[in-house]
C-alpha atoms as a printed R data frame, in Angstrom:
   type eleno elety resid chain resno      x      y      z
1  ATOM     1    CA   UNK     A     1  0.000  0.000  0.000
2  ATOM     2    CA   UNK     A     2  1.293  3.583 -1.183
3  ATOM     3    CA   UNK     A     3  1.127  6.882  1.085
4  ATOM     4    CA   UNK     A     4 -1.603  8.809 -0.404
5  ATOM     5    CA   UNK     A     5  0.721 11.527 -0.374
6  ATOM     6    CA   UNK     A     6  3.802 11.841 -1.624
7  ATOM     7    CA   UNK     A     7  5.234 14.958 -1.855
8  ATOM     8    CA   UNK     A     8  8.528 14.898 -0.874
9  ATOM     9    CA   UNK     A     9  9.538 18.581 -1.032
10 ATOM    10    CA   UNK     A    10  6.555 18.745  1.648
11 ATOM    11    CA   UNK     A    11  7.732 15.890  3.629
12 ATOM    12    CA   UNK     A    12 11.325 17.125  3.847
13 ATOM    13    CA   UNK     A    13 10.625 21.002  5.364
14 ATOM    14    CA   UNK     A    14  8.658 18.959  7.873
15 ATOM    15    CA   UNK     A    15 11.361 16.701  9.027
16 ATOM    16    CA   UNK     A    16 14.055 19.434  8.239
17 ATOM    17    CA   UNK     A    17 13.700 20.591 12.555
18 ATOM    18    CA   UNK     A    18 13.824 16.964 13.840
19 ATOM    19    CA   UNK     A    19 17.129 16.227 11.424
20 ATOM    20    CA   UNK     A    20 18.639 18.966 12.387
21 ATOM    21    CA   UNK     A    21 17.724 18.744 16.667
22 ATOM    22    CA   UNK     A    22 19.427 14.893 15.397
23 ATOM    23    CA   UNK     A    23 22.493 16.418 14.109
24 ATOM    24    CA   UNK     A    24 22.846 18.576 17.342
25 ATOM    25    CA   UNK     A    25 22.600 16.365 19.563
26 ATOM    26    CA   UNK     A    26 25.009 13.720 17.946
27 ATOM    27    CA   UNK     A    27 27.654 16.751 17.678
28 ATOM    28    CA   UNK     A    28 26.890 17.643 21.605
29 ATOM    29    CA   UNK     A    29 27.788 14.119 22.467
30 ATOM    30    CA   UNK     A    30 30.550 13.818 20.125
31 ATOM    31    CA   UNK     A    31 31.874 16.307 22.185
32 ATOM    32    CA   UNK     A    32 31.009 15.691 25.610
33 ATOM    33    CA   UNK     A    33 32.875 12.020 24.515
34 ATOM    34    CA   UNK     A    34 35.587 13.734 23.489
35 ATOM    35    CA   UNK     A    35 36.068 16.122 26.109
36 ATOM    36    CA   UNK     A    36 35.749 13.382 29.061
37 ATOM    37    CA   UNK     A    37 38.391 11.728 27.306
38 ATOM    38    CA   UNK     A    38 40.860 14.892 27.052
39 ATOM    39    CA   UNK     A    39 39.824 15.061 31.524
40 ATOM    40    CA   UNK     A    40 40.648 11.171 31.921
41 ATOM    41    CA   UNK     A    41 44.423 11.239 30.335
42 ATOM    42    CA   UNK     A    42 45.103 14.738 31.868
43 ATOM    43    CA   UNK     A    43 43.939 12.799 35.650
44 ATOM    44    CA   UNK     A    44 46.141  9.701 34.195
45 ATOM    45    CA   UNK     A    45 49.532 12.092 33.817
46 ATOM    46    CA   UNK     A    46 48.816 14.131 36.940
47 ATOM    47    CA   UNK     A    47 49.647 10.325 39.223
48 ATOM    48    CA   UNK     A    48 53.066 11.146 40.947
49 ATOM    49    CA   UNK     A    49 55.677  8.692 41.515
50 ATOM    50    CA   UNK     A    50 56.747  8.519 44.736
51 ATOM    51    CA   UNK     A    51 59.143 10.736 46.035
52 ATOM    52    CA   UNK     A    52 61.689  8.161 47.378
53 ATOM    53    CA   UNK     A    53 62.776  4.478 47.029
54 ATOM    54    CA   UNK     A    54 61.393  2.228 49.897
55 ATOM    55    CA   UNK     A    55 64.378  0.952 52.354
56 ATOM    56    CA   UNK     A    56 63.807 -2.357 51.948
57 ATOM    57    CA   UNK     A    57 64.993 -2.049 47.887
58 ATOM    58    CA   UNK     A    58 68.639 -3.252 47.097
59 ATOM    59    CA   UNK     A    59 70.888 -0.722 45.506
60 ATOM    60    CA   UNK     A    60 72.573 -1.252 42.669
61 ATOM    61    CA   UNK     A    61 74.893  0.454 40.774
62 ATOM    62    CA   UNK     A    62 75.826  0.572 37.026
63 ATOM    63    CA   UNK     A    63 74.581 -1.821 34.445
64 ATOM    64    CA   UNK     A    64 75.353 -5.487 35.224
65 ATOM    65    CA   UNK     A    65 73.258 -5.147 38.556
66 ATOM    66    CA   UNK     A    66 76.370 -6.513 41.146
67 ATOM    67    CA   UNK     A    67 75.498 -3.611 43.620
68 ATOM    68    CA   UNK     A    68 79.081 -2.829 43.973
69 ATOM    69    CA   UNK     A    69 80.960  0.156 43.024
70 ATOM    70    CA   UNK     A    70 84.569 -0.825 44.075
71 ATOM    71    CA   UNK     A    71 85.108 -2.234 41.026
């Protein structure tokens, strides 16, 4: 069964508001998305190391990992 009418110059100024209130809000959330990402890897950099090596670490010196520098 066909619409009984078919005018689709009619039929798009109608819809032209609702495709358009579409497009906004896909571009609104696009950005919102893309925002909270920019906020999560600026909190993921801001993480400090800690300021000094627990005691209970060995030291070690150079490359080979011996731990002694009398060599």
């Amino acid at each position: 069964m066909t619409a009984p009418e078919t005018n689709t110059d009619t039929q798009a100024s109608r819809h032209r508001p609702a495709i358009i209130g579409i497009l906004i809000a896909v571009l609104l959330g696009g950005l919102f998305f893309f925002l909270n990402m920019i906020d999560v890897a600026d909190e993921a950099e801001v993480e400090e190391l800690p300021a000094s090596v627990p005691q209970d670490a060995p030291a070690t010196t150079g490359t080979d990992g011996a731990g002694s520098a009398s060599e």
